[in-house]
C-alpha positions in Angstrom: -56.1 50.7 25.1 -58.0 53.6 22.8 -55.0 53.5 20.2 -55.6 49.6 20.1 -59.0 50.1 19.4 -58.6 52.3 16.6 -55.7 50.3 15.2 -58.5 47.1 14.9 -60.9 49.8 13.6 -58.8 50.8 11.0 -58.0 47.3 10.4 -61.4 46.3 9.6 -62.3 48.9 7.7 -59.0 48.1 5.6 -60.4 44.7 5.5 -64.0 45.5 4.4 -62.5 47.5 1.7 -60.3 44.8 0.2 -63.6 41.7 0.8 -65.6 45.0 -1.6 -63.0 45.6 -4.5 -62.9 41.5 -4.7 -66.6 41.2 -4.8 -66.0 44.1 -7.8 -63.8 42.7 -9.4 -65.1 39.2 -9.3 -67.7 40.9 -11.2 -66.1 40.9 -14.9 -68.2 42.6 -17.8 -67.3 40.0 -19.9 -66.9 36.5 -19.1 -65.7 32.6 -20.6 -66.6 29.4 -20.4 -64.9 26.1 -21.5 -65.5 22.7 -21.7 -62.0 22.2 -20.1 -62.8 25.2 -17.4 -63.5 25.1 -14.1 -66.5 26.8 -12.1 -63.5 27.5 -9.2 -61.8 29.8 -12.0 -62.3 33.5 -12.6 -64.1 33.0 -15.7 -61.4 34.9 -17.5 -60.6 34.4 -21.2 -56.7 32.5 -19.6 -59.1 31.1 -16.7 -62.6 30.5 -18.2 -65.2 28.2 -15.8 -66.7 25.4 -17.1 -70.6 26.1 -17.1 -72.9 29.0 -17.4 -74.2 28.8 -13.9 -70.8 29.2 -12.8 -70.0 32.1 -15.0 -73.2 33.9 -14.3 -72.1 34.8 -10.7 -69.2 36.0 -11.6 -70.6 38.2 -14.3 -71.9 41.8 -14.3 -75.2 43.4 -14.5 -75.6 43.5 -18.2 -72.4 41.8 -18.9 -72.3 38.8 -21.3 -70.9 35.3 -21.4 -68.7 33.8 -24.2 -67.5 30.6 -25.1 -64.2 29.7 -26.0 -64.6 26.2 -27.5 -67.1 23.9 -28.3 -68.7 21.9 -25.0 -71.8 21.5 -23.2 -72.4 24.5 -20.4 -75.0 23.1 -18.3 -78.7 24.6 -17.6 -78.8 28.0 -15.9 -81.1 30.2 -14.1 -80.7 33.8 -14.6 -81.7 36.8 -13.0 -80.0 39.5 -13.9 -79.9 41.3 -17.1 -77.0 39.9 -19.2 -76.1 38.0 -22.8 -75.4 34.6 -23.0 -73.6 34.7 -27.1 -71.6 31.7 -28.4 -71.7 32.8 -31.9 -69.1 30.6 -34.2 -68.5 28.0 -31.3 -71.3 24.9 -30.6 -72.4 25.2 -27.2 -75.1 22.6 -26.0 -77.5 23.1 -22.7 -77.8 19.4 -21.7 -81.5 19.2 -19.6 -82.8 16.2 -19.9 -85.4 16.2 -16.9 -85.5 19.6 -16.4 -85.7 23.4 -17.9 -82.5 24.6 -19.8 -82.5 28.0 -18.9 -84.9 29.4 -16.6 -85.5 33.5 -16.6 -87.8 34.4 -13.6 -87.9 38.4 -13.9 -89.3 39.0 -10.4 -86.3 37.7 -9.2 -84.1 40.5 -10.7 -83.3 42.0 -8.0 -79.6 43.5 -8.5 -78.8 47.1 -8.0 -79.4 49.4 -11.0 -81.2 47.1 -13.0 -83.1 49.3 -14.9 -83.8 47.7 -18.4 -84.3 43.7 -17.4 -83.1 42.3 -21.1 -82.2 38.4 -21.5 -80.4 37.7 -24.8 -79.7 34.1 -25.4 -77.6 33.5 -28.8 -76.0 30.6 -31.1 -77.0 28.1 -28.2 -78.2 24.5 -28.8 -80.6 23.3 -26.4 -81.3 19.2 -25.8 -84.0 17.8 -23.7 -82.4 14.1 -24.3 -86.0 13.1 -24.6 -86.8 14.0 -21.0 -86.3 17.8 -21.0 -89.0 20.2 -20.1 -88.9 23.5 -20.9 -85.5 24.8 -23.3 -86.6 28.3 -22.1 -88.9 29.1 -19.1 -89.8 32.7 -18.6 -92.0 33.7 -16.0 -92.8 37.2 -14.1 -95.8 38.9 -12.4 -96.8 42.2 -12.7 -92.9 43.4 -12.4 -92.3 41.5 -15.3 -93.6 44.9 -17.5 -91.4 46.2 -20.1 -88.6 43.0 -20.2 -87.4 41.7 -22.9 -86.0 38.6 -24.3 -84.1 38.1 -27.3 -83.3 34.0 -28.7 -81.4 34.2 -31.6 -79.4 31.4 -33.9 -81.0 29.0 -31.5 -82.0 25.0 -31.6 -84.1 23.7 -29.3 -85.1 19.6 -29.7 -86.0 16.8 -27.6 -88.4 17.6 -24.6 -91.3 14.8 -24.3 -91.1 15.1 -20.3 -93.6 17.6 -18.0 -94.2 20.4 -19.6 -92.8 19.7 -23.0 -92.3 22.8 -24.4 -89.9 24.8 -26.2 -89.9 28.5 -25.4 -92.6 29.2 -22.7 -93.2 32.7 -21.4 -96.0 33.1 -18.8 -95.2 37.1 -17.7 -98.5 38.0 -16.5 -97.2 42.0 -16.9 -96.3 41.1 -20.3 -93.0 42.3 -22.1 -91.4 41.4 -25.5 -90.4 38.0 -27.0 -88.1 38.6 -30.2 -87.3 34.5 -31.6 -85.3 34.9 -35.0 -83.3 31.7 -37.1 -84.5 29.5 -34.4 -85.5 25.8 -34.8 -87.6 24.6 -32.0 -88.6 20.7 -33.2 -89.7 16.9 -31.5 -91.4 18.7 -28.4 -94.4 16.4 -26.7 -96.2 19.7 -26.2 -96.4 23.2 -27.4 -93.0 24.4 -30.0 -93.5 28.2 -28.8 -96.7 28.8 -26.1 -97.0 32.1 -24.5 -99.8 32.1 -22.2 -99.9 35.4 -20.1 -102.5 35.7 -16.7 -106.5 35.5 -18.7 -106.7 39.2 -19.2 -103.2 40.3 -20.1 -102.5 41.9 -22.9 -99.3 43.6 -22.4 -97.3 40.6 -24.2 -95.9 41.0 -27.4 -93.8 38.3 -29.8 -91.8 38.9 -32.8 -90.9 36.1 -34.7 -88.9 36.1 -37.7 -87.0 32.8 -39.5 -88.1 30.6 -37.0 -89.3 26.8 -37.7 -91.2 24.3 -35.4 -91.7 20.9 -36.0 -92.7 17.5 -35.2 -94.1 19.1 -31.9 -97.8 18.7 -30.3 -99.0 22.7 -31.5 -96.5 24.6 -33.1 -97.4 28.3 -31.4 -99.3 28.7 -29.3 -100.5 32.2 -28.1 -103.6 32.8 -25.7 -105.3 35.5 -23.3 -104.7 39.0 -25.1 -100.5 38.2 -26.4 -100.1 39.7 -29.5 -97.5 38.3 -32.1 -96.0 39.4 -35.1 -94.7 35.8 -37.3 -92.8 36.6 -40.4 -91.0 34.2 -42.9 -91.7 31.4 -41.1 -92.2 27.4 -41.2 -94.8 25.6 -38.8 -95.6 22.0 -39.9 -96.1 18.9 -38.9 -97.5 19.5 -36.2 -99.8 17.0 -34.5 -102.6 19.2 -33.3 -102.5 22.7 -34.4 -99.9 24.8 -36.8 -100.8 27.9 -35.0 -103.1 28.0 -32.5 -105.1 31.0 -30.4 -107.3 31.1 -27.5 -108.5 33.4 -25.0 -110.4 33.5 -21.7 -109.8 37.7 -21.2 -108.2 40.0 -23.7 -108.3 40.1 -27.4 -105.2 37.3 -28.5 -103.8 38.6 -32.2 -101.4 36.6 -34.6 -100.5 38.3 -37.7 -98.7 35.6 -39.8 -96.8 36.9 -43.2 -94.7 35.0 -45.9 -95.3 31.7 -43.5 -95.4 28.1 -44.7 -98.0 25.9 -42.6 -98.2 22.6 -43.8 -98.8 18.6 -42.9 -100.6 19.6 -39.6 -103.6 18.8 -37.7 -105.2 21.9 -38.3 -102.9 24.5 -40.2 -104.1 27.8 -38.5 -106.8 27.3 -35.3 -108.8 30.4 -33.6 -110.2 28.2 -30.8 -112.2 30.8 -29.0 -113.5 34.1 -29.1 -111.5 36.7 -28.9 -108.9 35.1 -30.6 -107.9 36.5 -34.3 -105.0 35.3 -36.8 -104.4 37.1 -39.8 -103.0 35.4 -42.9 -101.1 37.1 -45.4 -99.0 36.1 -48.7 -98.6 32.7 -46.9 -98.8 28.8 -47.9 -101.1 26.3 -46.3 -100.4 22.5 -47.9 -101.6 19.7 -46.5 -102.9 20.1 -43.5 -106.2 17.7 -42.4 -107.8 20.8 -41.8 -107.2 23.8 -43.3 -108.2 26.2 -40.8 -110.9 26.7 -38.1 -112.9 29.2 -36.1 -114.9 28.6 -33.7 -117.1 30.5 -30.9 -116.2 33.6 -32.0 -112.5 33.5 -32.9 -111.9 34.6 -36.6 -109.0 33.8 -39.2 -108.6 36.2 -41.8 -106.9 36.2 -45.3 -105.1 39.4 -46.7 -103.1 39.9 -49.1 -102.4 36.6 -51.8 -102.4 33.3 -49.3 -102.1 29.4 -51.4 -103.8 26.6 -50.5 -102.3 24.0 -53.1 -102.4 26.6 -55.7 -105.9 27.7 -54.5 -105.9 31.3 -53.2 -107.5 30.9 -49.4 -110.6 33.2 -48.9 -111.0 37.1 -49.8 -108.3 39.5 -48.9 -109.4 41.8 -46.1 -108.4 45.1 -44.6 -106.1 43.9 -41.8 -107.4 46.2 -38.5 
């Protein structure tokens, strides 16, 4: 009887052993998608799935997910560290009536995960005219220190909900890096980020991006701080760039921007709430700019208003 025993002993540890290298191996660093693949595949280059959500499982902490043809990949929630790139290829995220890709950071949970960084590349994101968010990041507290990286991205099309483009709402703050990125026709904000009143641990760098036709065009409030450089925010119903604050100093340093044909071009709505202008354009807007209970918009540098420089340069602080 004993040597039966520890022949069925031996035999499930042989087993356990083979379910672990699977669940390994299932885990490729590098993984394809198709828009003639199948989720059931191994996400393999010869065997690629068919939508992100499918290849995310099957990809590794910090791994990345390429496309091998043009094709629309589906919305995806992530929560691990990992790249999403489908540089040279068209790859749409169809999400009409919900979020496209959802990144909540407190659920990053996976072993290791040390550095939690998103980076979403080359990926075209439609809201059909019923999407919500194109990308919803969120995070408490834990949220400190992540990153996200959009890059060579379109966003277009959410009039449903919350109607925004890129929303990031990580009360423990983090970076947001945007670059070549067209967010446009969004019934609310183009870019909002809108940490817990008080924060001020969230911090935006946005290069080459253009938003348009949306309700705001930026959006930041409640001590984020954002660096906007070479830029295009107009028409715009409400506000080109807008900042507010109910706890922590909000900061918006805009540089070589064009802000034109909106409601207001640059708006500090409340106190504690500052956007510097520099070496900028403002065209067209019904109003140019405005400050009020407290908030300040400052001009450095050379700044055009219809061939009229804007205001005195300052000493940016």
């Amino acid at each position: 009887m004993s040597k039966v025993r520890i022949t069925l002993n031996i035999l499930a540890i042989a087993v356990f052993t083979m379910m672990v290298a699977s669940a390994a191996q299932a885990q490729a660093t590098r993984t394809w998608v198709s828009g003639v693949g199948d989720d059931a595949n191994p996400c393999s280059r010869t065997a690629p799935c068919k939508t992100f959500a499918g290849a995310i499982s099957k990809t590794a902490l910090n791994g990345e997910i390429n496309c091998l043809d043009p094709g629309g990949f589906g919305a995806v929630t992530i929560t691990k560290s990992i790249t999403i790139d489908c540089h040279e290829i068209f790859a749409s995220i169809l999400h009409s009536g919900t979020n496209g890709v959802n990144i909540p950071f407190d659920n990053f949970t996976g072993v290791g995960e040390v550095r939690k960084t998103v980076r979403l590349r080359n990926l075209n994101f439609n809201g059909a005219n019923t999407g919500l968010v194109g990308v919803n990041i969120s995070g408490g507290a834990a949220a400190t220190g992540t990153e996200v990286f959009i890059e060579d991205c379109l966003l277009d099309g959410n009039f449903g909900g919350n109607q925004q483009g890129i929303r990031d709402t990580r009360a423990g703050g983090g970076l947001l890096s945007v670059s070549n990125t067209t967010v446009r026709n969004m019934g609310g904000t183009g870019i909002a980020v809108s940490p817990s009143t008080g924060s001020n641990g969230s911090s935006s760098q946005l290069k080459d991006v253009r938003v348009f036709n949306c309700l705001f065009g930026i959006s930041y409030s409640n001590g984020a701080k954002a660096s906007v450089y070479d830029s295009n925010f107009s028409g715009n119903t409400n506000d080109g760039v807008n900042t507010s604050s109910t706890g922590g100093v909000t900061a918006v340093s805009l540089d070589h921007c064009l802000i034109a044909n909106n409601g207001t071009g640059v708006n500090a709505s409340t106190a504690n709430a500052t956007v510097l202008v520099g070496n900028s354009t403002l065209a067209n807007n019904t109003t140019l700019f405005n400050a009020a209970g407290g908030g300040a918009v400052l001009s450095y540098g050379s700044n055009q208003t219809g061939g009229v420089v804007l205001g005195t340069p300052v000493t940016q602080r």
